[in-house]
N, C-alpha and C positions, 0 to 999 in steps of 0.2 A: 538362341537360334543357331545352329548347326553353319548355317552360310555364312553368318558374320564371323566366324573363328570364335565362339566362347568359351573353348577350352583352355585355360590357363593354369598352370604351373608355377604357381612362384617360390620361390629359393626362398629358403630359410634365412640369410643374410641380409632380403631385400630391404625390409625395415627398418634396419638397425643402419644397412648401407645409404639410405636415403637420404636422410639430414645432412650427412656430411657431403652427399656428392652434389645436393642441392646447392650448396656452396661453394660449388667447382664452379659450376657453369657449365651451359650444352648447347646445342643446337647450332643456329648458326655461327660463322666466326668472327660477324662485325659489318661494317659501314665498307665501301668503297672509297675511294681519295674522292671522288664526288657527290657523297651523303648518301648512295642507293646501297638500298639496304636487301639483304638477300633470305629469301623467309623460306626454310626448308618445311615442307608440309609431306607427310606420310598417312595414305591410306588405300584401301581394299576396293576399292571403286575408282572412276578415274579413268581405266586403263581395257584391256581385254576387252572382252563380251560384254561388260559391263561401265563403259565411258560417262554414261551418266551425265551426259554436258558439264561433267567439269572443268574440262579445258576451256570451255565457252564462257564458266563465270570464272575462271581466273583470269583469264583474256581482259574482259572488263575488272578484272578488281585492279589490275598491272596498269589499266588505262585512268581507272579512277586516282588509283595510288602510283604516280609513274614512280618517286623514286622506291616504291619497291618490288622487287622480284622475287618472283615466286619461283624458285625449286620444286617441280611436284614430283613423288618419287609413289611410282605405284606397286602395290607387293599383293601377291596374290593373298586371297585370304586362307582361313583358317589357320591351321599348322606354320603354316610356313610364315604370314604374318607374327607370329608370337614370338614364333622362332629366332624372328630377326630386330623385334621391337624390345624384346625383355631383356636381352643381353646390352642392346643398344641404350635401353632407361637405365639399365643396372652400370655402364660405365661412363654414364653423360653426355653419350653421342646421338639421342633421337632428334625427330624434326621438332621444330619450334611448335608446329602444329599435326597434330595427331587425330587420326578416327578413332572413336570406340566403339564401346555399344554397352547398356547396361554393366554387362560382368565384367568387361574391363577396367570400365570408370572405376565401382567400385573398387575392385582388387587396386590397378593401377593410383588411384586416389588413395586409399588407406597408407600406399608405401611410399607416399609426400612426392610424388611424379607429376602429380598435377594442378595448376596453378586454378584458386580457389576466384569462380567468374560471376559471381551473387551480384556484384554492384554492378554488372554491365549491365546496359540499356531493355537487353534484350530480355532477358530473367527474367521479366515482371510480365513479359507479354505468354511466356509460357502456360499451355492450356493446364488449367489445376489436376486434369487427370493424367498427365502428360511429365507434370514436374517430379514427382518422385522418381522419375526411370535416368533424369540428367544429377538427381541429389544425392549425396552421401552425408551422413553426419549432420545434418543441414545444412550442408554449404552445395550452391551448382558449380560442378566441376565440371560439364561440358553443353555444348547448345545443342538440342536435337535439332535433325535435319528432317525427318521422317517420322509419321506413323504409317506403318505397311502393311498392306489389307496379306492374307493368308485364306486361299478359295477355293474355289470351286474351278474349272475350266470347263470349256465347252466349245467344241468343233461345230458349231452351228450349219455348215452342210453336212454333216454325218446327221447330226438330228434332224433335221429335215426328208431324210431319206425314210428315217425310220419314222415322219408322220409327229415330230416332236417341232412343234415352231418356237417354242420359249421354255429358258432354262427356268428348271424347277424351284420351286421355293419355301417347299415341305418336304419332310420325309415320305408319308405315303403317295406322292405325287413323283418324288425322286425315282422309288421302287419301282410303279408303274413304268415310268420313261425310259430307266434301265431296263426293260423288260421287252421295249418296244423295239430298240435300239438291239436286243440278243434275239430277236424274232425277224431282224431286218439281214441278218448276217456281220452283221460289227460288231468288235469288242466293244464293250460299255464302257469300264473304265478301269483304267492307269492308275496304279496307287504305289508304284515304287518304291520300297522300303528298306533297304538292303543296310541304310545305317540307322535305323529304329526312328527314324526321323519325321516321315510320313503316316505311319499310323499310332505315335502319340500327339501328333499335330490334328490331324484332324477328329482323333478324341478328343482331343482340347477346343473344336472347331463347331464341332455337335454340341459340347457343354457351354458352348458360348450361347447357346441359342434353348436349350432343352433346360439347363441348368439356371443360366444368369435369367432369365425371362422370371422365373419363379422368385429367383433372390438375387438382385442386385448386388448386395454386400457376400456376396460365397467366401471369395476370400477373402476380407475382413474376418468374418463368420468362422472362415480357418483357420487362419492365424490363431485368434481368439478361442481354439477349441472346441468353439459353439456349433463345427457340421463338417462333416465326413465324406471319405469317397463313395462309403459304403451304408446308404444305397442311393444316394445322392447321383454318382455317375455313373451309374448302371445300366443306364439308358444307353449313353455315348460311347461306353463298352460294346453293350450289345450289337449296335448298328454297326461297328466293324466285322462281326462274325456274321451276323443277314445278310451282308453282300456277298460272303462266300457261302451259304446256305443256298441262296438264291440259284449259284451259277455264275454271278456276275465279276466275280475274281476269282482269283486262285493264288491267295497271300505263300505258300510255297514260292511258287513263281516269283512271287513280287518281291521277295525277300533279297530274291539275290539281282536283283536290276537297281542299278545305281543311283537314286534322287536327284540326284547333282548335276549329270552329264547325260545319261542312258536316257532318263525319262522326259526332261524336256524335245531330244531329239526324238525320239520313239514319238509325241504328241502332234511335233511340228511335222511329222511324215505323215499325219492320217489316221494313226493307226489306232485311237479309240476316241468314242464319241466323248469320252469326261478325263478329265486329270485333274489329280490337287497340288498344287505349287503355292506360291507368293507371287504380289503382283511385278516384282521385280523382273520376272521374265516376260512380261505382256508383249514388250517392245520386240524383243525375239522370235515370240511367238508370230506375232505381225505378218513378220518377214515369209512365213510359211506360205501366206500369199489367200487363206480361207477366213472368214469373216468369224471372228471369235467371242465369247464374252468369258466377263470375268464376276462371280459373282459369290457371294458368302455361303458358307455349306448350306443346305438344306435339313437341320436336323429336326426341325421342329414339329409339331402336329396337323393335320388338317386343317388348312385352311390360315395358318400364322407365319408370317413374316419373319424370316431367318435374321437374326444378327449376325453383323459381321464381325473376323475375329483383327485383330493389330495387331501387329509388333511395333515395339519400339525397336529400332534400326539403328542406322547409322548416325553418329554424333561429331563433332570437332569438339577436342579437349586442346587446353595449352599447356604445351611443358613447363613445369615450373624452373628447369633448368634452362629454359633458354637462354638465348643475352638480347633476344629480341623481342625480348616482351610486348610493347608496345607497339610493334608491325602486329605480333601473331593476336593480339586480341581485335586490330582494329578489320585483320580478314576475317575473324570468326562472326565480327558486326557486320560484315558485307554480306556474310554468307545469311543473317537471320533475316535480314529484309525482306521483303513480299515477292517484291519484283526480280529478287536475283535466286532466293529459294525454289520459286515456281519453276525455274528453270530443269532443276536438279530435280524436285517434285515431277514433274511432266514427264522426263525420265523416265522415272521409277515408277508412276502411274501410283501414285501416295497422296495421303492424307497431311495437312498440316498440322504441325505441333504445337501453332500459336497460337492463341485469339484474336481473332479476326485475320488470321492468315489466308492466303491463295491459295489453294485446292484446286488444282490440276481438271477439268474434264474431261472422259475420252467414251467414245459409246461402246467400246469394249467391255470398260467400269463402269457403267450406266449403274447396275445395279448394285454393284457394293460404293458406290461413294453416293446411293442416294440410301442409303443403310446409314452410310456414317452422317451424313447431314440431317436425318431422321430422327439421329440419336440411339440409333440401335447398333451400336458396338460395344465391345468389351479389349480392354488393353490386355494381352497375354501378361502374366507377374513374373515375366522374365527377373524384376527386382529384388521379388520377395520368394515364395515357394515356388516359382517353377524355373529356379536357377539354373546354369550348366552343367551342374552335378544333377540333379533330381530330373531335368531334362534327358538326361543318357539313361541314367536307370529307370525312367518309367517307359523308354523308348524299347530298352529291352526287354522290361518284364510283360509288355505289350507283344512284343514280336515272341516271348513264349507260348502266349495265351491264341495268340494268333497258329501260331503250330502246335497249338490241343495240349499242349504239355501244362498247364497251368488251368485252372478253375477259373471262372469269374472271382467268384467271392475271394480267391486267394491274390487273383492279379490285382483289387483293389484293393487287397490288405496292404499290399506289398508297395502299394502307389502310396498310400497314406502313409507308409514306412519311407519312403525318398520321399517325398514331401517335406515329412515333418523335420529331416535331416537338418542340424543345424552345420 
C-alpha cells in the first residue's frame, strides 16, 4: 500500500553490514541514575492528520510502566520515512521500536534489523489468516496492529437527493445509483488516480468479490500456477472502463488528481456522491460534518453480498539493535491487548488481527465490518504477489489501459507478468 511507504531501496551492503552492527548496539542509550528507562519508538501514525490515539495509549503504557519513557518520534510516511529509517538501521541509530508493514518486515527482517518475536505471548493469538503478513522465514518479526478495510465511500445526503437511500451492494444495483445520482445533477464519483494507486486497488477490490467468491484459494491457486489473470480478472478489468462508458468518470481527469491529498479533500467538500479510499480517513471524513458510510466495493452480481477487501497495515517491529530490549518488547505487549489496541483500532475504523480481538464499531462501517464479521473478506497478498514492486507496475499498466493505449487482454498479460515477478 502506497500510504504506508512500501517503497524500499536497500543498499547492497545492507546484509553483509548487519551482523556486525547488530553487535554495536542501537537505539536507546541506557537507564537513568534512577532505573527509568528511555524507549525510543519511530512510526508513520502518531502525529499529523493521522494521531491515531497514540499518544493516548502511550500515556497509559508510561502509567502502567512508570519507570519507562517513551520517546515517540513521528516521521511522515512514505519517502521520507525510509529515507530517514534505512540510513538510521544501516548505522545503529534507529528507535528501539519501529512501525512496518509487510514489505518492510520482510526486507528490514532479511537484513538481521529485526529482533525475532515468535515466543511473545501475543503470536499465538494472531488470526491464522493474519499471521503470514507479521512472518518471515517462519519466525514473527513484528505484531500487527490492523487489518484495514479498503471501500467504498458514500455522501449519503448527495444520495438522498438523487432518491438513493442505501449504498449499493452489487454491481448492476451500483450502475443503476450512479446513474440516478448523474440525472440529479451530481458528480457520482471520485476515483483519483494520479499515482496508479486507486484504479489498481479497486481492481483488486472487484476481484475481491467477482473473483474470490468463485475461489477462495485464487492466490494459492496463483502461486501454484494452477490460475490466471486472464480470464479470471476480466471482470474487475472491465468494471473500471463501464464507469467511463457510462459517463460516470473521466479517468483522464482522474489521472492527474492526487489520491493522497486532492481527493480526500475534494469528497469531504461535497463534491461527489461516491469515493474509493481506506477506512483510515473515515475519522477525517467525519469532520466534513455529512452523515457517511463506508462500505466494500460492490462488484459482485444481482443480488450477492460484496466482500470486503483488507489490508494488512501497520505493525510494531523491534530493533534488534536496541539495548533496551526488554522495555521495547514489553510496549509491543501492551500495544496487543484488547483494551489498549481497540483504541488505535477505533481510530483507524479497523478490523482486529487477533483472535478473539475488539473490533471497533462505528455506523459509518456498519457495512464493511459486518462483511468482515460475516466472514466475507479477503486479505490483499501485500506478502506474497501483490508486493510493492508488482503493486506500481500493475498500477501503471492499469492507468494505460485506462487511457486506451493498452488492450484488455494485453493489460492482463502484462498483470500476470508483475505478478509473477520474483
Amino acid at each position: 500500500m502506497k500510504r504506508s511507504g512500501r517503497r524500499l531501496a536497500v543498499a547492497t551492503t545492507v546484509t553483509a553490514m548487519a551482523v556486525s552492527l547488530a553487535a554495536c548496539g542501537g537505539g536507546s542509550s541506557g537507564a537513568s541514575s534512577d532505573g527509568t528507562v528511555t524507549l525510543h519508538v519511530q512510526a508513520w501514525k502518531g502525529g499529523g492528520a493521522e494521531p491515531a490515539n497514540v499518544a493516548e495509549i502511550n500515556k497509559a503504557f508510561e502509567k502502567a510502566h512508570p519507570k519507562i519513557k517513551v520517546d515517540f518520534e513521528y516521521i511522515t510516511a512514505n519517502d521520507t520515512y525510509l529515507q530517514k529509517l534505512q540510513p538510521e538501521l544501516l548505522g545503529g541509530k534507529a528507535g528501539d521500536v519501529i512501525m512496518v508493514d509487510t514489505d518492510k518486515m520482510k526486507k528490514w527482517g532479511a537484513s538481521g534489523y529485526l529482533a525475532d518475536l515468535s515466543k511473545e505471548s501475543w503470536a499465538s493469538r494472531i488470526a491464522p489468516d493474519a499471521k503470514p503478513f507479521a512472518q518471515s522465514d517462519g519466525k514473527t518479526l513484528a505484531m500487527p496492529m490492523e487489518l484495514i478495510g479498503i471501500g467504498l465511500y458514500a455522501n449519503m445526503d448527495l444520495l438522498k437527493k438523487a432518491g438513493v437511500t442505501e449504498v449499493p451492494a452489487d454491481w448492476p444495483t451500483f450502475l443503476a445509483d450512479l446513474a440516478k445520482v448523474k440525472k440529479a445533477g451530481i458528480d457520482p464519483i471520485a476515483l483519483p488516480d494520479k499515482s496508479g494507486w486507486t484504479g489498481s486497488s479497486v481492481f483488486q477490490a472487484a476481484g475481491s468479490t467477482s473473483v474470490y467468491q468463485k475461489n477462495k484459494q485464487w492466490d494459492a491457486d496463483f502461486l501454484a500456477g494452477k490460475a490466471s489473470f486472464d480470464p479470471d480478472w476480466s471482470d474487475p478489468l472491465a468494471q473500471l472502463k463501464t464507469l467511463e462508458d457510462k459517463g460516470y468518470v473521466n479517468w483522464k481527469n482522474q489521472l492527474g488528481i492526487d489520491e493522497w491529498s486532492q481527493g480526500a479533500q475534494d469528497f469531504s467538500a461535497g463534491k461527489s456522491a461516491f469515493w474509493y479510499q481506506g477506512a483510515w480517513q473515515v475519522s477525517n471524513v467525519k469532520k466534513a460534518g455529512f452523515p457517511v458510510s463506508f462500505a466494500p466495493w460492490p462488484g459482485g452480481g444481482q443480488g450477492t453480498e460484496p466482500n470486503g477487501m483488507l489490508f494488512s497495515g501497520t505493525m510494531w517491529a523491534v530493533n534488534s539493535q536496541s539495548q533496551q530490549g526488554d522495555a521495547a518488547r514489553s510496549y509491543v505487549d501492551f500495544w496487543s491487548r484488547s483494551a489498549n489496541l481497540a483504541k488505535y483500532l477505533d481510530a483507524e475504523h479497523a478490523e482486529s488481527p487477533f483472535t478473539g480481538g475488539t473490533t471497533p464499531e462505528s455506523t459509518e462501517t456498519t457495512a464493511f465490518t459486518t462483511a468482515f464479521k460475516d466472514g466475507r473478506y479477503r486479505i490483499l497478498p501485500s506478502g506474497s504477489w501483490y508486493g510493492a514492486t508488482a503493486e506500481t507496475a500493475i498500477g501503471s499498466k492499469i492507468q494505460a489501459y485506462l487511457l486506451g493505449t493498452e488492450s484488455a487482454a494485453q493489460t492482463l498479460k502484462d498483470i500476470q507478468t508483475a505478478a509473477s515477478a520474483k
